[in-house]
C-alpha positions in Angstrom: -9.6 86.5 132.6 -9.1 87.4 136.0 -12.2 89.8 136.7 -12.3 92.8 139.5 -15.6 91.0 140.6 -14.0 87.7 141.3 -12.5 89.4 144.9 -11.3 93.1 144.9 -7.6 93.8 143.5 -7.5 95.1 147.4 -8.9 91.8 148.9 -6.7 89.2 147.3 -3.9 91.7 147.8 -4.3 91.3 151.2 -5.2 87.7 151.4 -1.9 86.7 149.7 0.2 89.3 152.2 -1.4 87.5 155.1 -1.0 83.9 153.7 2.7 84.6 153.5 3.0 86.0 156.9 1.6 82.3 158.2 -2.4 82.8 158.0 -3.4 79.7 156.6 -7.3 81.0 156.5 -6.1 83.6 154.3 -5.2 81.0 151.8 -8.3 79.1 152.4 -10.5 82.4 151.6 -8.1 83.2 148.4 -8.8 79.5 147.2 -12.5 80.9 147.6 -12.6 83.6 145.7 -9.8 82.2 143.0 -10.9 79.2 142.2 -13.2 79.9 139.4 -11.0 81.7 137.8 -8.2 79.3 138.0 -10.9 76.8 136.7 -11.3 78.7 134.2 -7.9 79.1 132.9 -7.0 75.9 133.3 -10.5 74.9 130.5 -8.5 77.6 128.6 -5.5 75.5 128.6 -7.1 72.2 128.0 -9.6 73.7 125.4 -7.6 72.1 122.3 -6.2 69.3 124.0 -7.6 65.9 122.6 -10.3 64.7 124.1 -8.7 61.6 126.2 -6.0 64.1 127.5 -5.5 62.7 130.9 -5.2 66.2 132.8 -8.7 67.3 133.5 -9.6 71.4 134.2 -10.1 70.0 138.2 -6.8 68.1 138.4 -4.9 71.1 136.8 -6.2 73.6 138.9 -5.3 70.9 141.9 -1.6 70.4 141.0 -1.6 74.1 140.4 -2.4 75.0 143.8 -0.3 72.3 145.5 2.7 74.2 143.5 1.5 77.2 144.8 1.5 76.4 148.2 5.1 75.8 147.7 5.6 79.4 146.7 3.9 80.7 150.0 7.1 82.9 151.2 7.0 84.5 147.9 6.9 88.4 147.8 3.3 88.5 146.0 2.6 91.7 144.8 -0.6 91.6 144.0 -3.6 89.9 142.2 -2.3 90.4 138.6 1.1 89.0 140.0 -0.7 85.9 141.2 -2.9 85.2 138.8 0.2 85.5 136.3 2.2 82.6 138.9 -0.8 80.8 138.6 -0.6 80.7 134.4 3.1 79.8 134.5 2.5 77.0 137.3 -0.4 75.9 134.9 2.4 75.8 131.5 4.8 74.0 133.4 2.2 71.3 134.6 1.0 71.0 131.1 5.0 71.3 129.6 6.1 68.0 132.1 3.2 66.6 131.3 3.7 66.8 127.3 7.7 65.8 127.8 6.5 62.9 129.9 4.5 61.7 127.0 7.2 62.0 124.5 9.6 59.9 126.7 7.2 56.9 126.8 7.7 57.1 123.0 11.2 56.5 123.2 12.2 59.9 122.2 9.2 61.4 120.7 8.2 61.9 117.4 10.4 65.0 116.0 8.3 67.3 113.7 8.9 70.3 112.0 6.9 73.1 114.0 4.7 76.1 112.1 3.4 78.9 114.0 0.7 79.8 111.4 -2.2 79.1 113.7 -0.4 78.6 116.9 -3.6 78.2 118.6 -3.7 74.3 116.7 -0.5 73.2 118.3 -2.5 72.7 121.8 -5.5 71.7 119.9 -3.7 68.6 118.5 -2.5 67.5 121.4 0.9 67.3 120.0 3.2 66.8 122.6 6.5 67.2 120.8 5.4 70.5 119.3 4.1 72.2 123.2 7.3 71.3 124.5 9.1 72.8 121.3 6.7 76.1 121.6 7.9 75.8 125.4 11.7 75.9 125.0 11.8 78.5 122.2 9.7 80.5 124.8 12.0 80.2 127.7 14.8 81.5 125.2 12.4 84.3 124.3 11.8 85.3 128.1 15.6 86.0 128.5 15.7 88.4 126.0 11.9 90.1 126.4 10.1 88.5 129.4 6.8 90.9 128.6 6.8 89.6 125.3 6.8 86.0 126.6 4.2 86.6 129.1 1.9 88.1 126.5 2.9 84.7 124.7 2.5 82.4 127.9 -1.3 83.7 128.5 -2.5 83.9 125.2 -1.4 80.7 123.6 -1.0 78.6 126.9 -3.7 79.8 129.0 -6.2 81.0 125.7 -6.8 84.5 127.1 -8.1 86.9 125.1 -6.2 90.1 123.9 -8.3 92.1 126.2 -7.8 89.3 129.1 -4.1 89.5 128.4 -4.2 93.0 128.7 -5.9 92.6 132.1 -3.9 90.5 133.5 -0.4 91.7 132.7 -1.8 95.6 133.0 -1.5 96.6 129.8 -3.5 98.2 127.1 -5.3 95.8 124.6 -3.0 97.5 122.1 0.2 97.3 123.4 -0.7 93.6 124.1 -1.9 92.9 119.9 1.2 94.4 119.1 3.7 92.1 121.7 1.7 89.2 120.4 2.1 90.0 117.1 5.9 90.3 117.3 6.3 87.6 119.7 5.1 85.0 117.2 7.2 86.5 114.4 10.2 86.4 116.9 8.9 82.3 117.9 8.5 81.5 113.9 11.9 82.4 112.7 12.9 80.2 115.9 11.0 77.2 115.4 11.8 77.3 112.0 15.6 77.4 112.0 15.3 74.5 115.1 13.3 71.9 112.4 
């Protein structure tokens, strides 16, 4: 999770105000003191992937930042707002990378899709079920975007309740209880899409 001793909520505030106004040092010293973290995340992503997965923690946390470079002129608000860029960037890496895969198999291989331990899906390596889990997520963000980012960080990145709560601002509790409803909500929609 993204910790107040990996650079100051203040600091990486700042940084990220003064990269979009045209300091490229500022993004230089935010690489610094981010990178870890972003490392991090990205092993959390890649934790249950199968072991010849061809995105490594490094390479992720690469293509993450070269996608992030691209969002230099956004309106960052703060750390929690970046780090929460950074997660989405990271799911959509992982998500192209997973339809890419089904495409070379002509298709994919269609499967039904259970939400009882949603944590296994990633773990599998099962490309046709993390872009399923993807779509019915996007469709879940139009009608609660909290509940999908509570979704996005837990089962994508594999934060913790308590990281989850960090990083979206939130009380642990409030976030158990979005999880908890969100994978009700994505059940009942993976089920009636299989």
């Amino acid at each position: 999770m993204p910790q107040q001793s990996v650079g100051s909520q203040g600091e990486v505030t700042l940084l990220l105000r003064q990269w979009r106004e045209g300091d490229q040092r500022a993004f230089e010293r935010l690489s610094e003191l981010v990178y870890d973290e972003l490392r991090r995340m990205a092993r959390g992503y890649l934790a249950g992937e199968r072991r010849e997965h061809t995105l490594q923690p490094t390479a992720l946390v690469h293509e993450t930042y070269l996608r992030l470079v691209d969002h230099k002129a956004m309106a960052w608000e703060d750390r929690r707002h970046f780090f929460a860029i950074a997660a989405t960037t990271m799911r959509r890496i992982l998500v192209d990378h997973a339809r890419g895969q089904r495409c070379e198999k002509r298709g994919g291989d269609q499967q039904r899709v259970s939400l009882d331990g949603i944590g296994e899906l990633a773990a599998a390596g099962r490309a046709a079920e993390v872009v399923a889990v993807d779509e019915a997520l996007e469709r879940l963000a139009v009608e609660d975007k909290l509940k999908a980012s509570v979704v996005e960080l837990r089962f994508f990145a594999g934060l913790t309740n308590d990281e989850t709560a960090a990083v979206l601002g939130l009380s642990e509790p409030t976030v158990r209880r979005h999880w908890r409803t969100a994978k009700l909500w994505l059940y009942r929609e993976l089920r009636s899409a299989s």
